[in-house]
PDBQT receptor file of N, H, CA, C and O in Angstrom, charges set to zero:
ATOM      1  N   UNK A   1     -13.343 -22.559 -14.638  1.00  0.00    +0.000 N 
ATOM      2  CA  UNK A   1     -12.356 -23.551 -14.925  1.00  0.00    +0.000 C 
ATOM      3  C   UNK A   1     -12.987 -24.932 -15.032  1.00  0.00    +0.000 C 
ATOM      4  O   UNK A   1     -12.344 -25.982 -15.058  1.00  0.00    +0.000 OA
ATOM      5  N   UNK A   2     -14.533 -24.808 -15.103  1.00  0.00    +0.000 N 
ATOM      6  H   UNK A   2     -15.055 -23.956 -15.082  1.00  0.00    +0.000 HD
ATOM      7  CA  UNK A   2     -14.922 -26.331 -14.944  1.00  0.00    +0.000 C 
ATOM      8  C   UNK A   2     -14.947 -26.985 -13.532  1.00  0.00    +0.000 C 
ATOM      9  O   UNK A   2     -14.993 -28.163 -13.179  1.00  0.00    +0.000 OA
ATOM     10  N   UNK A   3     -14.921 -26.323 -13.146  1.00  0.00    +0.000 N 
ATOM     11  H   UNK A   3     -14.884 -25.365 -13.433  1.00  0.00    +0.000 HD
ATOM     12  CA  UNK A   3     -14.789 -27.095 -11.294  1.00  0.00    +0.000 C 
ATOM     13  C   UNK A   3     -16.112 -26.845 -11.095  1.00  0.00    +0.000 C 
ATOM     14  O   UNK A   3     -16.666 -25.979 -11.773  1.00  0.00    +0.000 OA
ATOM     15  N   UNK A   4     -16.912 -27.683  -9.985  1.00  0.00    +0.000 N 
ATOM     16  H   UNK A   4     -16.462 -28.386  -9.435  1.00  0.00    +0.000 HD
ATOM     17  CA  UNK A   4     -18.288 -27.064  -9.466  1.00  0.00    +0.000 C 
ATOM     18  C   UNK A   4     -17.605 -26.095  -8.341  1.00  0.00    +0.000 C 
ATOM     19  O   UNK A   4     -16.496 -26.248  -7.831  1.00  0.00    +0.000 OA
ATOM     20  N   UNK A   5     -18.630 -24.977  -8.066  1.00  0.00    +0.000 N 
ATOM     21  H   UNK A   5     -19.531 -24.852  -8.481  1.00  0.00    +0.000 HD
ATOM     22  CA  UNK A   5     -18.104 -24.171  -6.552  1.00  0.00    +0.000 C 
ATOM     23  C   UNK A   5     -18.109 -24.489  -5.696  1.00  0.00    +0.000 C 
ATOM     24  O   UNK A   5     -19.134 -24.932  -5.178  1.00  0.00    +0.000 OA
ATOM     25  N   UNK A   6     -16.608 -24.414  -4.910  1.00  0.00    +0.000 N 
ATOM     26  H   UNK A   6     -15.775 -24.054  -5.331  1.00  0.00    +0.000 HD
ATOM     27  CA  UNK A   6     -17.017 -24.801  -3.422  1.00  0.00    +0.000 C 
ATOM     28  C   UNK A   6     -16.796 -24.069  -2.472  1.00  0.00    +0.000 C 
ATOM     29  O   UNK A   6     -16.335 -24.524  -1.425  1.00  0.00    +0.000 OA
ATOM     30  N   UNK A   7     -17.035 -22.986  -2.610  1.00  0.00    +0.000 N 
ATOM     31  H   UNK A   7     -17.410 -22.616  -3.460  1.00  0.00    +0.000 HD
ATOM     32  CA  UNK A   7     -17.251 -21.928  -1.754  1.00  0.00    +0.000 C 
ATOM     33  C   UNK A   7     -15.505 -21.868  -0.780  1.00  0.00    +0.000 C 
ATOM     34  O   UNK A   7     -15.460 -21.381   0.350  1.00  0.00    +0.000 OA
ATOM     35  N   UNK A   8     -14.430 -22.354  -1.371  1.00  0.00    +0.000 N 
ATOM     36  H   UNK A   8     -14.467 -22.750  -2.289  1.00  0.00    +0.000 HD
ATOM     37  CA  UNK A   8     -12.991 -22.363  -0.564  1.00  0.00    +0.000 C 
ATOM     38  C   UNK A   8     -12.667 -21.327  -0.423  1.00  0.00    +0.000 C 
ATOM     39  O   UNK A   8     -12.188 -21.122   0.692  1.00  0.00    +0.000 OA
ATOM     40  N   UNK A   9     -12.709 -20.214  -1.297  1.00  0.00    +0.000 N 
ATOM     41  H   UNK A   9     -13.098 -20.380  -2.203  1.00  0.00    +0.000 HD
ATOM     42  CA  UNK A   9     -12.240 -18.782  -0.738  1.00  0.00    +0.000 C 
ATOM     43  C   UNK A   9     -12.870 -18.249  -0.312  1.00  0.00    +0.000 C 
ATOM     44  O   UNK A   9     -12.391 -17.263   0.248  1.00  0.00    +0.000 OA
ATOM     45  N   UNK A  10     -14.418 -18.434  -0.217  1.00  0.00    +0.000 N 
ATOM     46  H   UNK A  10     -14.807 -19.234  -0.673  1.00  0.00    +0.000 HD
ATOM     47  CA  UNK A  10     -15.309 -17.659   0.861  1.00  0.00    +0.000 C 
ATOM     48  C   UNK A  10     -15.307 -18.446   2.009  1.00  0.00    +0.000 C 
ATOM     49  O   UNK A  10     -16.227 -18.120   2.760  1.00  0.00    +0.000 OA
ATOM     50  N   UNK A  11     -14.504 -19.515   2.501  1.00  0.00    +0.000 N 
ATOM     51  H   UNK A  11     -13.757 -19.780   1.891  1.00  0.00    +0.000 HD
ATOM     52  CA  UNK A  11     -14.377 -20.017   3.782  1.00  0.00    +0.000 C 
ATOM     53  C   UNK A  11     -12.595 -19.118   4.329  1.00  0.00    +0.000 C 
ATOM     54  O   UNK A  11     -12.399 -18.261   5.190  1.00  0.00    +0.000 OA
ATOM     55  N   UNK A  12     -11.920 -19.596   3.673  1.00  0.00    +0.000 N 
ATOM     56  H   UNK A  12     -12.079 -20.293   2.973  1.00  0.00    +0.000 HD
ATOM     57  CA  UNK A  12     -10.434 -19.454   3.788  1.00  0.00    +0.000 C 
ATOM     58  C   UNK A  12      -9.579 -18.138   3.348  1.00  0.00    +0.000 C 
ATOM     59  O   UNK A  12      -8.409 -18.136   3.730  1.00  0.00    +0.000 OA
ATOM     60  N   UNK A  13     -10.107 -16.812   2.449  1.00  0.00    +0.000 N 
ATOM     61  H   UNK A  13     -11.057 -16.813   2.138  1.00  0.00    +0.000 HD
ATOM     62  CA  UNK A  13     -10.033 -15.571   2.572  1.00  0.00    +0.000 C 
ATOM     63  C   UNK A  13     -10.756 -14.708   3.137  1.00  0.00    +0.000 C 
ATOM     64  O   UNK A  13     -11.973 -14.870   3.238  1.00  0.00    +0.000 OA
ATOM     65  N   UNK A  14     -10.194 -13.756   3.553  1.00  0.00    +0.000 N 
ATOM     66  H   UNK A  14      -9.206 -13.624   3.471  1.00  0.00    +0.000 HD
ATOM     67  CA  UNK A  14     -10.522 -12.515   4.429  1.00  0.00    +0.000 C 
ATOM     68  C   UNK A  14     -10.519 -11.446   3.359  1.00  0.00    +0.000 C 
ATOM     69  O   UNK A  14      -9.504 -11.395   2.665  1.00  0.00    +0.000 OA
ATOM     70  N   UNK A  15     -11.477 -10.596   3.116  1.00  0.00    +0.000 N 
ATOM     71  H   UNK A  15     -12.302 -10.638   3.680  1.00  0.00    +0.000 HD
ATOM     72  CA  UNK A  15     -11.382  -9.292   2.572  1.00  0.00    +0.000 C 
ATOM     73  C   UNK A  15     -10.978  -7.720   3.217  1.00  0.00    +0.000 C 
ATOM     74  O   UNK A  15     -11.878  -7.005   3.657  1.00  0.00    +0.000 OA
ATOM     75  N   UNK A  16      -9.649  -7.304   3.224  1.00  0.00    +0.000 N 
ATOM     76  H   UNK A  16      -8.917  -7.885   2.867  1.00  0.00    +0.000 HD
ATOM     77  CA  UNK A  16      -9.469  -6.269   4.474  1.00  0.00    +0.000 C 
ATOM     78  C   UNK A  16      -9.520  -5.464   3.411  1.00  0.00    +0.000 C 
ATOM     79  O   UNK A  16      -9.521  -5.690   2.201  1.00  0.00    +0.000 OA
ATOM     80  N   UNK A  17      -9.558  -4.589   3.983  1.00  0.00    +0.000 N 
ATOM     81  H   UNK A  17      -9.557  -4.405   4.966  1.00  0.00    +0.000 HD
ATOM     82  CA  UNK A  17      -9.835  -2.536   3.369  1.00  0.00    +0.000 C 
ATOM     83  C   UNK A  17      -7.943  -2.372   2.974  1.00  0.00    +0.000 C 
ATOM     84  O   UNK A  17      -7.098  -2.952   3.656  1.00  0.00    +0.000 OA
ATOM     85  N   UNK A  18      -7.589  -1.472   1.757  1.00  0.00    +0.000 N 
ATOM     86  H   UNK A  18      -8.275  -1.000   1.203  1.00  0.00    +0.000 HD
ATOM     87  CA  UNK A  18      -6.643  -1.688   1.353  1.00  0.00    +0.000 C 
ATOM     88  C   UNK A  18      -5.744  -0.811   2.401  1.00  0.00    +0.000 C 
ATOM     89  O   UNK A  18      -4.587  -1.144   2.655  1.00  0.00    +0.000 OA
ATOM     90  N   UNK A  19      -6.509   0.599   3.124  1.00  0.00    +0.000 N 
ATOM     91  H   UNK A  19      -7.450   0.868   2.917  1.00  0.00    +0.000 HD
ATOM     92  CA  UNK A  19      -6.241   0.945   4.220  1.00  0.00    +0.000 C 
ATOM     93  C   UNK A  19      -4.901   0.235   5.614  1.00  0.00    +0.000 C 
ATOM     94  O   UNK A  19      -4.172   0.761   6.455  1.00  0.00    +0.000 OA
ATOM     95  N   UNK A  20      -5.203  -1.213   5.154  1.00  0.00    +0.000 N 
ATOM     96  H   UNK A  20      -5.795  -1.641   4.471  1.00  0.00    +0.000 HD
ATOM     97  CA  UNK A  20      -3.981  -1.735   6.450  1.00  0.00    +0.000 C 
ATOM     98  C   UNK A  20      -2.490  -2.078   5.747  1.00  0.00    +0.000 C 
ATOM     99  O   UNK A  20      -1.414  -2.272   6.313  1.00  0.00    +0.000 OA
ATOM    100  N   UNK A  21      -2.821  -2.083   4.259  1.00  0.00    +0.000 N 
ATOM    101  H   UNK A  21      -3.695  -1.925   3.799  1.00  0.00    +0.000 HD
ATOM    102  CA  UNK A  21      -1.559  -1.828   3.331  1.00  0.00    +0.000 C 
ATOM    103  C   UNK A  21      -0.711  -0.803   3.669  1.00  0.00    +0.000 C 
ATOM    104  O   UNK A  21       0.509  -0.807   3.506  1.00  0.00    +0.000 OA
ATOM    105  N   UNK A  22      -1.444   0.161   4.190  1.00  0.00    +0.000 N 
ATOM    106  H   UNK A  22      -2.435   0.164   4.323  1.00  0.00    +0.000 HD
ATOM    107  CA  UNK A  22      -0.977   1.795   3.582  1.00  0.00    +0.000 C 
ATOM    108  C   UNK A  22       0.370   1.709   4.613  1.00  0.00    +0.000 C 
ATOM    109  O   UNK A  22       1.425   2.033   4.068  1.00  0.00    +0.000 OA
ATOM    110  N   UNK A  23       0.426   1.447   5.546  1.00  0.00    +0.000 N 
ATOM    111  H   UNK A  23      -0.431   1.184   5.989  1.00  0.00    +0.000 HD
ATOM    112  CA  UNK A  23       1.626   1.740   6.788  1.00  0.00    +0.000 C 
ATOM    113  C   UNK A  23       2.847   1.568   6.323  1.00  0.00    +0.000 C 
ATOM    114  O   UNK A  23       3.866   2.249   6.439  1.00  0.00    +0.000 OA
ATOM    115  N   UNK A  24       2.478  -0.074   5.429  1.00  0.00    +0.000 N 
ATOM    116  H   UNK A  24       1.651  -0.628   5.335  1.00  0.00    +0.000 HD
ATOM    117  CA  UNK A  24       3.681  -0.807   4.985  1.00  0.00    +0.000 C 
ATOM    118  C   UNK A  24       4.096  -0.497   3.674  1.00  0.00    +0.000 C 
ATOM    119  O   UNK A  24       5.192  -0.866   3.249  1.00  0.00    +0.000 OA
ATOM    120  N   UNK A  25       3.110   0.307   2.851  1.00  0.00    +0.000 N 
ATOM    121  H   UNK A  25       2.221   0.606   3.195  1.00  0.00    +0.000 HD
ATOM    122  CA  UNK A  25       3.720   0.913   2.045  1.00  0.00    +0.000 C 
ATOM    123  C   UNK A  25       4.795   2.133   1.583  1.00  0.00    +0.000 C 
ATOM    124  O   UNK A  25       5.692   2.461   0.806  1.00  0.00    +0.000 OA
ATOM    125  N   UNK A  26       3.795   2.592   2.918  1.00  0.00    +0.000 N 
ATOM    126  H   UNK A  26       3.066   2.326   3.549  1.00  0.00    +0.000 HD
ATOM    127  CA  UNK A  26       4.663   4.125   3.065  1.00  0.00    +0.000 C 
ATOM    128  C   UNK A  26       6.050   4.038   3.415  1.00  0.00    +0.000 C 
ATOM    129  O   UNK A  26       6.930   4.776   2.973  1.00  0.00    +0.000 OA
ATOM    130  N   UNK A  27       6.265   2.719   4.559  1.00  0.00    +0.000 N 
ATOM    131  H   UNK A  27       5.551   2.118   4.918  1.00  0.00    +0.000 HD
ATOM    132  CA  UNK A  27       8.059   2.606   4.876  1.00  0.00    +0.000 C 
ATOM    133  C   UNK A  27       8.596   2.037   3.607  1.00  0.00    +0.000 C 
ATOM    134  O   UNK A  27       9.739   2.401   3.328  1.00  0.00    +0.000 OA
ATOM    135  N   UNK A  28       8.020   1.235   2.798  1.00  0.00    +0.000 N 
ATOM    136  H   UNK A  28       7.092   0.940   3.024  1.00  0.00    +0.000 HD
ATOM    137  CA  UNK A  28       8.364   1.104   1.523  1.00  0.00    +0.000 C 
ATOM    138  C   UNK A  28       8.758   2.097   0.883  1.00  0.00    +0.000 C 
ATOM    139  O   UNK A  28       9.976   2.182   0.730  1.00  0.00    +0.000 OA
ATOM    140  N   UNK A  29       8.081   2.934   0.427  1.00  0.00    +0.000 N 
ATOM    141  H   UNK A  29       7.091   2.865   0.550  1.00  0.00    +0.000 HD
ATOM    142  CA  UNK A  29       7.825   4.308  -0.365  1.00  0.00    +0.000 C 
ATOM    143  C   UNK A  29       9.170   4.746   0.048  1.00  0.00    +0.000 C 
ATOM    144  O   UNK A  29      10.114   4.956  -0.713  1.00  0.00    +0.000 OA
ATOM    145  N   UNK A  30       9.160   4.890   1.624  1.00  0.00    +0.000 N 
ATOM    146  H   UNK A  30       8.393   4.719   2.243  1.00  0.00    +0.000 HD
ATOM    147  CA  UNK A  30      10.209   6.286   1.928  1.00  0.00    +0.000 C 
ATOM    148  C   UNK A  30      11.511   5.200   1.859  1.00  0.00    +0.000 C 
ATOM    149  O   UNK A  30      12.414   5.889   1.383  1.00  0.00    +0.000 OA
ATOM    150  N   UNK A  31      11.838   4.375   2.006  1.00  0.00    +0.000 N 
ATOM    151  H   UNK A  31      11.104   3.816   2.392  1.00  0.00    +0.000 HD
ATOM    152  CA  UNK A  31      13.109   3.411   1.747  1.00  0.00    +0.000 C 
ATOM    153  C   UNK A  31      13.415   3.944   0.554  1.00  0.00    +0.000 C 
ATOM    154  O   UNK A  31      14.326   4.760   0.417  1.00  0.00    +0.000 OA
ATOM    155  N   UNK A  32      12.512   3.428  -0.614  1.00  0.00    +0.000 N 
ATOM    156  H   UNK A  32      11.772   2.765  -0.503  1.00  0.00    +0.000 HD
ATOM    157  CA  UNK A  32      13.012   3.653  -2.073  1.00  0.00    +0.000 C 
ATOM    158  C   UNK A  32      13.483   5.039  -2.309  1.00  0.00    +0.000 C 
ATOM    159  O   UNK A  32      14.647   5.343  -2.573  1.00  0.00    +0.000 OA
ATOM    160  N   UNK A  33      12.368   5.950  -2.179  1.00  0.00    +0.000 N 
ATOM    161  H   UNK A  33      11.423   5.704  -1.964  1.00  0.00    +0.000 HD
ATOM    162  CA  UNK A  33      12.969   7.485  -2.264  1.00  0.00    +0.000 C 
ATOM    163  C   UNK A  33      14.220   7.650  -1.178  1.00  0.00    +0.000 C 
ATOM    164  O   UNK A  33      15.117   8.418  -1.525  1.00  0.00    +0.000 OA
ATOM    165  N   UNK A  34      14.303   7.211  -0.329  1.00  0.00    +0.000 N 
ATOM    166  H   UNK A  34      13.574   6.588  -0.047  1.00  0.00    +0.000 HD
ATOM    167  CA  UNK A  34      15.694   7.555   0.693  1.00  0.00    +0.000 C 
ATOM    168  C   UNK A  34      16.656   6.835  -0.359  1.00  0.00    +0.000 C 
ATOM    169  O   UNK A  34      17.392   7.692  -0.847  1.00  0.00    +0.000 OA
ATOM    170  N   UNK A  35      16.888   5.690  -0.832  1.00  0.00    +0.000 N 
ATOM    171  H   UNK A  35      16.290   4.993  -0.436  1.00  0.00    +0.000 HD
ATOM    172  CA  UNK A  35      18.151   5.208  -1.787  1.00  0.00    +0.000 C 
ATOM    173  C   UNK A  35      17.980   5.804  -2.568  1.00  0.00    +0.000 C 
ATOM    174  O   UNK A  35      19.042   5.894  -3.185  1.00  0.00    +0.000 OA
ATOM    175  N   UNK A  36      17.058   6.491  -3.137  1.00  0.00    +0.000 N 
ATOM    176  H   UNK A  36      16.196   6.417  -2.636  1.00  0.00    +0.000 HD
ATOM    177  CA  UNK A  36      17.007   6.926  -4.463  1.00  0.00    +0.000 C 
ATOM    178  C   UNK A  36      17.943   8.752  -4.245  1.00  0.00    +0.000 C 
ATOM    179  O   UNK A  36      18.366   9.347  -5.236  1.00  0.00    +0.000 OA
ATOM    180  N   UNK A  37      18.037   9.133  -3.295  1.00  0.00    +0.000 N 
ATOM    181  H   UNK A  37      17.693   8.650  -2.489  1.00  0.00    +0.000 HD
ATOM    182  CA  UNK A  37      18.217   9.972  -2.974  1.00  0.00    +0.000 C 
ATOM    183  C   UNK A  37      17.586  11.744  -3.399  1.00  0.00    +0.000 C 
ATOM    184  O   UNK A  37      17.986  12.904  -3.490  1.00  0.00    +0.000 OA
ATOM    185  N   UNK A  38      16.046  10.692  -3.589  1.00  0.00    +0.000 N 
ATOM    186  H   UNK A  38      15.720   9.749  -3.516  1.00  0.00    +0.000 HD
ATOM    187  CA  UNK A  38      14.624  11.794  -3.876  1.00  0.00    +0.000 C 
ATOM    188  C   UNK A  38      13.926  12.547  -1.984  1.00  0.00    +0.000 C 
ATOM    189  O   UNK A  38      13.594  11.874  -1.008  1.00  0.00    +0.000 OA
ATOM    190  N   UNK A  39      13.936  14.052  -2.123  1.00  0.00    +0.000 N 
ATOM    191  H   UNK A  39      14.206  14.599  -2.916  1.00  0.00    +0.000 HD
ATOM    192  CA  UNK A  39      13.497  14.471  -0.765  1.00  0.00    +0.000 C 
ATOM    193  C   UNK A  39      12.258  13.794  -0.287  1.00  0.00    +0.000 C 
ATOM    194  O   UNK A  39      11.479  13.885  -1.236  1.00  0.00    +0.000 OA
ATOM    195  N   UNK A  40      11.635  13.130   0.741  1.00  0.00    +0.000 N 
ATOM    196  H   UNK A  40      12.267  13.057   1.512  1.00  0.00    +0.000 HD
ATOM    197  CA  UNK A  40      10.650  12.662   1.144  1.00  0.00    +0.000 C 
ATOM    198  C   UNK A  40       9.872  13.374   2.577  1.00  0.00    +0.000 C 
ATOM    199  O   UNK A  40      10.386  13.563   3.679  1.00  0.00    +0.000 OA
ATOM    200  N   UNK A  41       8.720  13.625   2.208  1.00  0.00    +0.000 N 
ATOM    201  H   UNK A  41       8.302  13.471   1.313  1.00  0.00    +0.000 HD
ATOM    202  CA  UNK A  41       8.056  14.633   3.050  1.00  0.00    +0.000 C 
ATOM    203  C   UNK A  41       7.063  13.714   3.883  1.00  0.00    +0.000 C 
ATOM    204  O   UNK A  41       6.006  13.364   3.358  1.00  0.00    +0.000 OA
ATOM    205  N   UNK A  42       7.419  13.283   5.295  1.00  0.00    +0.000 N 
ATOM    206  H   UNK A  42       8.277  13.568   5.721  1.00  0.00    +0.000 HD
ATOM    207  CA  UNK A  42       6.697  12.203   6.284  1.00  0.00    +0.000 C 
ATOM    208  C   UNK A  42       5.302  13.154   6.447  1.00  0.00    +0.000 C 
ATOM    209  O   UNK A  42       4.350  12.396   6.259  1.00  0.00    +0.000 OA
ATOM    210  N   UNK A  43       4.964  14.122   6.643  1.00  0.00    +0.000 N 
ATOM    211  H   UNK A  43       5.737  14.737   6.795  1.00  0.00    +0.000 HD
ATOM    212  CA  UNK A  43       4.637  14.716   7.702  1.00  0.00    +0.000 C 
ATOM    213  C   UNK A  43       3.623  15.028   6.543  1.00  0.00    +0.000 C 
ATOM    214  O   UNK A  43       3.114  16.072   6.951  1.00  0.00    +0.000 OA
ATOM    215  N   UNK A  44       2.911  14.684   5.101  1.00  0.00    +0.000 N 
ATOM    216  H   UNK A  44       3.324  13.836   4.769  1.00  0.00    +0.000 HD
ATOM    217  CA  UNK A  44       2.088  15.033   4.227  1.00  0.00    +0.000 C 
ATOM    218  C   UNK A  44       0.732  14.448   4.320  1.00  0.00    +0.000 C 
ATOM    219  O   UNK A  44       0.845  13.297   3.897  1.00  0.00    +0.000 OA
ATOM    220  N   UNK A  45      -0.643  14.698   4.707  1.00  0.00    +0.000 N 
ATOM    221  H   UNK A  45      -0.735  15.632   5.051  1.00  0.00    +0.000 HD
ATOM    222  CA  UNK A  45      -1.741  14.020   4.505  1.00  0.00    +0.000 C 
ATOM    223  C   UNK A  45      -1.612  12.786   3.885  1.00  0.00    +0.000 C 
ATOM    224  O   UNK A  45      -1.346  12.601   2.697  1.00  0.00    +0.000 OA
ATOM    225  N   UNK A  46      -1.786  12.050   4.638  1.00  0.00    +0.000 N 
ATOM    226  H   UNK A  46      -2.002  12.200   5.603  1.00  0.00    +0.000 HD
ATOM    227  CA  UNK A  46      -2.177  10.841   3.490  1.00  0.00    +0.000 C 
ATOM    228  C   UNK A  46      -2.300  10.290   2.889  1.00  0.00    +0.000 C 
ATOM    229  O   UNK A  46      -1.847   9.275   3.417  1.00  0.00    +0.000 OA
ATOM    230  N   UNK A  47      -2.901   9.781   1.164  1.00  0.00    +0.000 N 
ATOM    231  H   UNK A  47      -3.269  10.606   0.735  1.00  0.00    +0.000 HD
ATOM    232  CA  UNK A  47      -3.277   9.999   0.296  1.00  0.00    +0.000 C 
ATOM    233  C   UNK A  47      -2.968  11.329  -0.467  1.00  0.00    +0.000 C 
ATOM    234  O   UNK A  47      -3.684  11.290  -1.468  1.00  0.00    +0.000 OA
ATOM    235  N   UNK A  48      -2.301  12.391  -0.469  1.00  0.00    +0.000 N 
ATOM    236  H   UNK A  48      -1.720  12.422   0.343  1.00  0.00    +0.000 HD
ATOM    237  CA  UNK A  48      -2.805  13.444  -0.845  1.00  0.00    +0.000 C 
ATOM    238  C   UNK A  48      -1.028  13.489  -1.527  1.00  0.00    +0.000 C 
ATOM    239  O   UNK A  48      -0.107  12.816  -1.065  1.00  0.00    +0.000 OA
ATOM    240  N   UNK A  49      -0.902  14.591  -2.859  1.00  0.00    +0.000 N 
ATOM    241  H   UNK A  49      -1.651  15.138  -3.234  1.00  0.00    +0.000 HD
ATOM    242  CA  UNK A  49       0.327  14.781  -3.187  1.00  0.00    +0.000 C 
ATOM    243  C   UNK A  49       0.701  16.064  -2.953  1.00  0.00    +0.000 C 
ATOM    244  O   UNK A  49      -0.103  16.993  -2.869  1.00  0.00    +0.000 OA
ATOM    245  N   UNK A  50       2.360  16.211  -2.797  1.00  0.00    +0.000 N 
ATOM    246  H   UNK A  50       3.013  15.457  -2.865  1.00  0.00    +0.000 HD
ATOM    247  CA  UNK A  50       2.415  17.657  -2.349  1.00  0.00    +0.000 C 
ATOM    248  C   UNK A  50       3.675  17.491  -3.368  1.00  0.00    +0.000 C 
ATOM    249  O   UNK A  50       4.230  16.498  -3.839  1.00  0.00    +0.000 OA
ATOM    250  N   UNK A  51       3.906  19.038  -3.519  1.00  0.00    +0.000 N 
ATOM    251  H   UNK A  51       3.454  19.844  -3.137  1.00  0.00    +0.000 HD
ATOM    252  CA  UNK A  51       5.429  19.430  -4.055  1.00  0.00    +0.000 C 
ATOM    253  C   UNK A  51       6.022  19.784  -3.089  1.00  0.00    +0.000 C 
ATOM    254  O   UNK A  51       5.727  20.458  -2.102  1.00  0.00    +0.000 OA
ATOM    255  N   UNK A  52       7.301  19.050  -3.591  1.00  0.00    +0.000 N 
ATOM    256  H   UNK A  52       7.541  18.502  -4.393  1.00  0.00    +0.000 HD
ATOM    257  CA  UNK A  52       8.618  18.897  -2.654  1.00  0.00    +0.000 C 
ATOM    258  C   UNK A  52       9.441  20.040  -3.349  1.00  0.00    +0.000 C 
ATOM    259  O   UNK A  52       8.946  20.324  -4.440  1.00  0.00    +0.000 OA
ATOM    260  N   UNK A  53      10.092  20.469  -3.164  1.00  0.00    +0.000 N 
ATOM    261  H   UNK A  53      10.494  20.238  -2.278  1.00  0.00    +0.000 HD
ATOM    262  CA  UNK A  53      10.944  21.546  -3.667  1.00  0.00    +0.000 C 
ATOM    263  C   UNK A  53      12.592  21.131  -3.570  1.00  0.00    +0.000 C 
ATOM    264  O   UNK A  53      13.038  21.108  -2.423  1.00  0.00    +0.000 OA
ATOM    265  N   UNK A  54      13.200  20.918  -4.281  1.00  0.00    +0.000 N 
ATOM    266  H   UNK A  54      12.838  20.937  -5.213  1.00  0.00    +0.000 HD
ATOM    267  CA  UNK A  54      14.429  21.297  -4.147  1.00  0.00    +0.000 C 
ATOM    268  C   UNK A  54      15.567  20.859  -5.099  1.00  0.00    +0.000 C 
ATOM    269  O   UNK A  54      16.716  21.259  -4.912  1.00  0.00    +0.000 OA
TER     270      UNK A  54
């Protein structure tokens, strides 16, 4: 942008692992599918996709 660097976001950001997202996504996730009135399976690995049946 024409600025010289001044190193402000390597003083004033933190880089976290996307890992501490995941918690708050998932109550996200299962909110939407609960209004949506799509089955939601808590109890699935992780990362990982499963078929839901029904």
């Amino acid at each position: 942008m024409g600025h010289k660097p001044s190193a402000t976001a390597e003083k004033h950001c933190t880089v976290r692992p996307l890992d501490l997202l995941r918690l708050h996504h998932e109550k996200i996730e299962a909110w939407i599918l609960e209004q949506a009135g799509v089955p939601f399976v808590a109890t699935v690995e992780p990362g990982k996709l499963a078929l839901v049946a029904g």
